[in-house]
C-alpha positions in Angstrom: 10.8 55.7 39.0 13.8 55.8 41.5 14.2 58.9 43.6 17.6 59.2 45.6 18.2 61.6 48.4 22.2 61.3 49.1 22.0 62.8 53.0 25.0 62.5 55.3 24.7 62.2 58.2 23.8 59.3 61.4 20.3 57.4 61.1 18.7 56.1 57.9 15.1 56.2 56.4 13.3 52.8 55.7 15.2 52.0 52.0 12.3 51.0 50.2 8.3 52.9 50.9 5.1 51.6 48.8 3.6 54.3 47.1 0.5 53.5 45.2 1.7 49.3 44.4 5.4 50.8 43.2 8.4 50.1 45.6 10.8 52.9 45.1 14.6 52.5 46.2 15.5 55.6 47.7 18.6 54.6 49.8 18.1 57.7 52.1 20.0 59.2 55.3 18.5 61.5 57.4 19.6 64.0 60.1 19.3 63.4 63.7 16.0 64.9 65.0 16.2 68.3 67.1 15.3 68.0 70.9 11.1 68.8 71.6 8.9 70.5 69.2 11.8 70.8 66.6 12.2 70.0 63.1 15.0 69.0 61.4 15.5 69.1 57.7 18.2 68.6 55.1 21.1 70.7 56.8 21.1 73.0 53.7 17.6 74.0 54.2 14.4 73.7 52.3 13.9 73.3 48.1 12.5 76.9 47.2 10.7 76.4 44.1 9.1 80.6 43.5 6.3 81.3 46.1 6.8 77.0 47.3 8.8 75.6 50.0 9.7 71.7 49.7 11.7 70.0 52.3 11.9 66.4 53.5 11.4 66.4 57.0 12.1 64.1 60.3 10.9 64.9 63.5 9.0 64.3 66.7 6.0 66.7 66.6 5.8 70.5 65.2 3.0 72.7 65.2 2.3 74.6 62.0 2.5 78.9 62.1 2.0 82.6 60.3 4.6 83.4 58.9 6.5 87.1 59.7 6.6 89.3 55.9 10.4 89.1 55.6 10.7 90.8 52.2 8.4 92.2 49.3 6.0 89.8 47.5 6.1 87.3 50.2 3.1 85.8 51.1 2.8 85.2 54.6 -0.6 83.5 55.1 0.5 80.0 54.1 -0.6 76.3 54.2 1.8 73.2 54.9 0.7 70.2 53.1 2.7 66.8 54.4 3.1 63.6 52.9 3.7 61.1 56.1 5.8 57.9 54.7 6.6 54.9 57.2 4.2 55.7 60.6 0.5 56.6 61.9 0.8 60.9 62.6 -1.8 62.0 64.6 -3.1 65.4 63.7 -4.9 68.0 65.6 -6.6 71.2 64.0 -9.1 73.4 64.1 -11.1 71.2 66.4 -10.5 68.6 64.4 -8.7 65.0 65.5 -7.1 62.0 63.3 -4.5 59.7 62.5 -3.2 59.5 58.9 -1.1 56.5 58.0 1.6 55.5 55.6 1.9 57.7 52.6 -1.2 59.8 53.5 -1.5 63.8 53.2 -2.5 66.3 55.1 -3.3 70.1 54.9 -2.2 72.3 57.9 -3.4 75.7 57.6 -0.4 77.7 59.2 -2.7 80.7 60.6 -4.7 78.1 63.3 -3.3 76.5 66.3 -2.6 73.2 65.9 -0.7 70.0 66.8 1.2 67.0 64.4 2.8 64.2 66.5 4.0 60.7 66.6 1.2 58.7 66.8 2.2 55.0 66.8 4.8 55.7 69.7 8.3 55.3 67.9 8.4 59.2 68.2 9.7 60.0 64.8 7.5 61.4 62.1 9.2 61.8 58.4 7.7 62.2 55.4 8.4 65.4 53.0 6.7 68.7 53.5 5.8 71.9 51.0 5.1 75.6 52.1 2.0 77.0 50.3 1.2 80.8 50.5 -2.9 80.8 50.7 -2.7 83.4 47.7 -1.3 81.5 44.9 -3.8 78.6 45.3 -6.5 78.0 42.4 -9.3 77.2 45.5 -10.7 80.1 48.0 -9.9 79.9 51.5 -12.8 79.3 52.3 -13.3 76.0 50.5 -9.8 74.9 51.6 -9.9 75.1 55.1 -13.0 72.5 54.7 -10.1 69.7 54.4 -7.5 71.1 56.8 -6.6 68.1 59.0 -8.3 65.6 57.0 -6.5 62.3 55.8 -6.3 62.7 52.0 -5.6 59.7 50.7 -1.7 59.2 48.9 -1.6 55.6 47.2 -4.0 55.9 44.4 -5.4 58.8 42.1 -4.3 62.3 42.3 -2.7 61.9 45.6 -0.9 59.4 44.6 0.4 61.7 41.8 1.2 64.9 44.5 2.9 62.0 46.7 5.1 61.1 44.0 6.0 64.4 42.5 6.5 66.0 46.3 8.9 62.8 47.2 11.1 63.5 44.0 11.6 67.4 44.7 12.6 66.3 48.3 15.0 63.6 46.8 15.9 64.9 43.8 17.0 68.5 44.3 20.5 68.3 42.8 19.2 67.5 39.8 17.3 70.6 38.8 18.6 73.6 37.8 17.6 77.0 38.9 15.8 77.7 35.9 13.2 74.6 36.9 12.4 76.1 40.3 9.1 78.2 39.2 8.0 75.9 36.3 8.1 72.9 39.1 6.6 75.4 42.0 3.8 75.5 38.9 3.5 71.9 38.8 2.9 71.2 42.4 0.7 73.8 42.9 -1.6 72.2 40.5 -1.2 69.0 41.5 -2.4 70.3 45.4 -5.4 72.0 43.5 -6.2 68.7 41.8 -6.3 66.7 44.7 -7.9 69.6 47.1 -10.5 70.3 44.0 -11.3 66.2 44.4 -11.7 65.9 47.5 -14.2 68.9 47.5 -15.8 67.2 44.6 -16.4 64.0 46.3 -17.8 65.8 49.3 -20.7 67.6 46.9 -21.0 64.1 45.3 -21.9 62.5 49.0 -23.9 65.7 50.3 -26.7 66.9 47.7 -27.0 70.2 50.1 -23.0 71.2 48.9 -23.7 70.6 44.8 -23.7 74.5 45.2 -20.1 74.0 46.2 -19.1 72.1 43.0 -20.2 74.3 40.7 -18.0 76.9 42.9 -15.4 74.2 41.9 -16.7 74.0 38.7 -16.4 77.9 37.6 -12.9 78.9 39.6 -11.9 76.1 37.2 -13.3 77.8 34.1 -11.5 81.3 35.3 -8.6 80.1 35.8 -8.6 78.4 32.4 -9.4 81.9 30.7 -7.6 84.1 32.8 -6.1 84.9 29.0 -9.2 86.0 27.4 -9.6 90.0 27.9 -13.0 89.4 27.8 -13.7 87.4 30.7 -16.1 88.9 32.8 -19.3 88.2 35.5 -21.5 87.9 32.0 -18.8 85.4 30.3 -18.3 83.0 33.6 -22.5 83.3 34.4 -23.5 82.1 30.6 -21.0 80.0 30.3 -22.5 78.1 33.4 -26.0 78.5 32.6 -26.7 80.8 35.6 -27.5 84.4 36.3 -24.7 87.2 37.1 -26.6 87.9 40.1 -26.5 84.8 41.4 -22.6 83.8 39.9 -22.3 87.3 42.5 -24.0 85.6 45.3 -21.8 82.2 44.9 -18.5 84.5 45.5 -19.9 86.1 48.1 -20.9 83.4 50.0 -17.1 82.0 49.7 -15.9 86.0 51.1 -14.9 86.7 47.4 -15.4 89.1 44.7 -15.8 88.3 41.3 -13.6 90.4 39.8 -11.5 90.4 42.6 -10.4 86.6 42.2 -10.0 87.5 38.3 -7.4 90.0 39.1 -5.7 87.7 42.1 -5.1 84.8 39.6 -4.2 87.2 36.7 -1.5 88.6 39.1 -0.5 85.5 40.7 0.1 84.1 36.9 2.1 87.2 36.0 4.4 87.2 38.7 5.7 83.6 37.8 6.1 84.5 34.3 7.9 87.3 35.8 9.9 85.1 38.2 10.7 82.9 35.2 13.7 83.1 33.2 12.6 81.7 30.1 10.2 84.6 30.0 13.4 87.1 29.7 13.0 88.3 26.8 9.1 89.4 26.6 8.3 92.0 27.9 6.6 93.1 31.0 4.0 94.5 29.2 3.9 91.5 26.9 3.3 89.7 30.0 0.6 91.7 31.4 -1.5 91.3 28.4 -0.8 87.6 27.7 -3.2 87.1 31.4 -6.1 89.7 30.1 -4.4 93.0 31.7 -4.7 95.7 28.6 -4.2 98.9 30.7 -0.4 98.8 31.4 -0.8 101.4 34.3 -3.5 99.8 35.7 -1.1 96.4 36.1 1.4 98.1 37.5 -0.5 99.8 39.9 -2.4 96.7 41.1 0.6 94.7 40.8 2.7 96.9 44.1 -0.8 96.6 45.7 -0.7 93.4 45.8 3.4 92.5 46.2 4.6 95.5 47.7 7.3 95.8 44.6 6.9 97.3 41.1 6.7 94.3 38.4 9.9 95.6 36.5 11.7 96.0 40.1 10.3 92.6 41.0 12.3 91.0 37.9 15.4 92.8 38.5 15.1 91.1 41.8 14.9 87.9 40.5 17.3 88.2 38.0 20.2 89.4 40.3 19.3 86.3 42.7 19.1 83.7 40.1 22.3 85.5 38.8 23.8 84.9 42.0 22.3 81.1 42.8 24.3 80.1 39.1 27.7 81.5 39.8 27.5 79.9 43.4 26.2 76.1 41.8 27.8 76.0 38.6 24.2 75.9 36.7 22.5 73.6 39.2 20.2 74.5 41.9 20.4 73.1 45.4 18.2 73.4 48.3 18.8 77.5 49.6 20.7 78.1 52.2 18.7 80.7 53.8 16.2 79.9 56.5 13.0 79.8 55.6 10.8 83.2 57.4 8.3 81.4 60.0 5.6 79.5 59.3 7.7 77.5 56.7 8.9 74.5 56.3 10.8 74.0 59.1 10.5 77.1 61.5 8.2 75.7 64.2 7.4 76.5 67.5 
């Protein structure tokens, strides 16, 4: 597979990276890296792909931040995942210290302080970055945050898979049109939940004290794979894992979670991107709402401005008019948009 990334610009990116045993040609330019803790990206600005930022990145050191709510529906509590590509990167977070190497990852949670930097002394980092609002991930926060600053490995398995995937949306964004964006945001985000979900595994598999923890794994799995089925409920998830609802209780609350709660967060979350999507035009928002297990029209609407802070039907309007937009601007191809991303994205640093 051959990803190009046609930049303008003075400087140029290694031509050829190894990424799990396959050398890939991108023949690659870069921008000039901003003076101190700056980041510079592609001069048009980051890949918005629905509720994900992707932008391939250069620079000498940023430090990772909330984001301000700029509009309705935004997420603002985020997490930057990096792929690093030709250099050590040493990273510093939540108390927690190491140095990743070529094609590694790393999650940054943008609510703590924290430092990435040069860490071989040729002070330049790239690699290719993505924007993750906390909300629209299949994994509490509280699992997450477990592998925030931790090497996770790129070359081989699933990380090798999100290495691949993030490095052709960062060199590959002329090629997708703007109908793609939320179907690949989709794609992404379940490829960081596959290798987050591993990781998470493996550390139950080397602790027998944190099995309890995989079988968290284990049943936010099951939910989200019958977020469809009206019936899913406390009694459904316990039997289907062999446990007691009182304990399946006691499991969420230990992670800060409700059960029903999370239901209703990954219903919502899977209703907005249909909502966001334009091959979903022509159902219906009601359609929609009962296709992920909601059956009380009112009762979707009403959670659904609790949550986003718009009305679903307004929220598609809104959407429509900007994709509507985006097309008569790119001739039926998206590019990266223009607009700055709000802070705590990829790119705004400080």
């Amino acid at each position: 597979m051959v990803c190009r990334f046609p930049l303008s610009g003075p400087g140029r990116w290694p031509t050829r990276t190894d990424i799990g045993g396959v050398v890939e040609d991108w023949g690659c330019q870069h921008v000039n890296p901003t003076a101190g803790d700056r980041l510079a990206t592609h001069p048009a600005g980051p890949l918005e792909l629905g509720a994900v930022w992707v932008s391939p990145l250069v620079h000498q050191s940023f430090r990772p931040r909330r984001a301000a709510r700029s509009r309705p529906g935004v997420d603002t509590d985020c997490y930057t995942v990096a792929l690093t590509l030709h250099q050590a990167v040493r990273v510093d977070q939540v108390d927690r210290e190491g140095v990743l190497g070529s094609v590694d990852l790393v999650l940054l949670n943008g609510f703590r302080p924290g430092m990435v930097a040069d860490g071989a002394g040729s002070g330049l980092i790239d690699g290719v970055a993505a924007r993750v609002p906390k909300g629209v991930l299949a994994l509490p926060p509280s699992q997450v945050d477990r592998l925030v600053a931790r090497r996770l490995p790129g070359r081989t398995g699933v990380g090798a898979l999100l290495s691949q995937f993030l490095l052709c949306l960062a060199t590959g964004a002329s090629q997708y049109r703007s109908s793609d964006a939320t179907r690949l945001g989709t794609v992404l985000l379940d490829l960081l939940t596959a290798v987050l979900a591993h990781e998470l595994d493996t550390d139950a598999a080397r602790s027998p004290q944190n099995q309890r923890q995989s079988l968290i794994t284990r049943i936010l799995a099951f939910v989200q794979d019958h977020l469809a089925d009206a019936g899913l409920s406390p009694a459904s998830i316990a039997a289907a894992h062999h446990i007691s609802t009182r304990y399946l209780h006691k499991l969420f609350h230990s992670q800060g979670l409700s059960v029903a709660g999370w239901i209703r967060q990954r219903r919502l979350e899977a209703c907005r991107r249909d909502l966001s999507d334009p091959a979903q035009r022509g159902r219906s928002t009601r359609a929609i709402a009962a296709r992920w297990g909601f059956t009380n029209p009112a009762h979707f609407s009403r959670a659904y401005r609790a949550a986003y802070g718009v009305a679903p039907s307004d929220h598609r309007r809104l959407v429509a008019r900007t994709e509507s937009v985006r097309g008569s601007s790119t001739a039926g191809h998206a590019r990266p948009t223009t607009s700055r991303p709000v802070a705590g994205t990829v790119g705004v640093v400080h």
